[in-house]
C-alpha positions as CSV (number, residue, x, y, z in Angstrom):
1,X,139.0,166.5,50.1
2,X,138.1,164.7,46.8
3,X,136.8,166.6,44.2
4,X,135.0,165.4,41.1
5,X,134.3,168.3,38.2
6,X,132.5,167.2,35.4
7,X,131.1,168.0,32.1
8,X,128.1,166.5,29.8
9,X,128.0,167.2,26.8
10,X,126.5,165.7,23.7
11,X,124.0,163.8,26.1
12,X,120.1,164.3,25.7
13,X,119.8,168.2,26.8
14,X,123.1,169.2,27.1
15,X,124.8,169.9,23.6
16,X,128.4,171.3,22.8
17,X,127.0,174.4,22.8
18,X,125.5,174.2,26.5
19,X,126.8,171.4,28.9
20,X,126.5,170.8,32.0
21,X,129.5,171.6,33.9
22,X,129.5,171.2,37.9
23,X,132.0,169.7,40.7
24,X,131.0,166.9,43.0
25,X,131.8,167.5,46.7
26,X,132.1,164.9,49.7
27,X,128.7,165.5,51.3
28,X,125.1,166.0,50.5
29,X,124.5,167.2,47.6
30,X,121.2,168.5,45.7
31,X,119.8,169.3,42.0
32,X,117.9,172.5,41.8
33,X,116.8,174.3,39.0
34,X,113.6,175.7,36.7
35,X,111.6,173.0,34.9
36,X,113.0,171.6,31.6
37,X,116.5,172.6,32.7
38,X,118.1,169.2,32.8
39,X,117.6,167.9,36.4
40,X,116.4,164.3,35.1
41,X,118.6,163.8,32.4
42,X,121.3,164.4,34.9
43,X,120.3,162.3,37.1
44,X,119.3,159.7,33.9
45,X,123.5,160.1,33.2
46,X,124.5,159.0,36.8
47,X,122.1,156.0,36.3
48,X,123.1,155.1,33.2
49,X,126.4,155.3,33.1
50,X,126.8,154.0,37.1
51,X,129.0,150.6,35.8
52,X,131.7,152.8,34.6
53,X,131.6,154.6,37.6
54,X,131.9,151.7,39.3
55,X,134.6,150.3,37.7
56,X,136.5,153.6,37.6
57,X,136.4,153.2,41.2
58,X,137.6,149.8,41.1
59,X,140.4,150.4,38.5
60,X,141.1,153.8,38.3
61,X,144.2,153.5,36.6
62,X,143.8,151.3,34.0
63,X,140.5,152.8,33.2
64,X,141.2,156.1,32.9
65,X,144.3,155.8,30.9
66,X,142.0,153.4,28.4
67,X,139.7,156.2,28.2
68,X,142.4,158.8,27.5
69,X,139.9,162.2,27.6
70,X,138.2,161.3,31.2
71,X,139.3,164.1,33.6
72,X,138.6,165.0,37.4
73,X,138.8,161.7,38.6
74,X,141.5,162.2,41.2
């Protein structure tokens, strides 16, 4: 089983001081939480950033060793 943990920090809500730290599992998966808690700027992040996600998935490797401080893409 693949798991993905990640943290955001230093994007739109989610400072140093409170990121947003979660894994991704194989399955479905859903975003729950209070209003203004960060649900759409996380899901603003996967949009944006969905090329490198992309290519991370087409050249792992070379990708994350460019990138030197990505982690928990194994």
């Amino acid at each position: 089983m693949v798991e993905i943990r990640l943290t955001i920090a230093n994007y739109r809500c989610f400072g140093d001081d409170h990121p947003a730290e979660f894994r991704l599992l194989p399955g479905v998966i859903g975003i729950v939480g209070a209003n203004n808690a960060g649900k759409s700027a996380l899901l603003r992040f996967f949009w944006e950033f969905r090329p490198l996600f992309g290519q991370l998935a087409e050249n792992r490797p070379y990708l994350i060793q460019a990138a030197g401080s990505l982690q928990g893409f194994d």
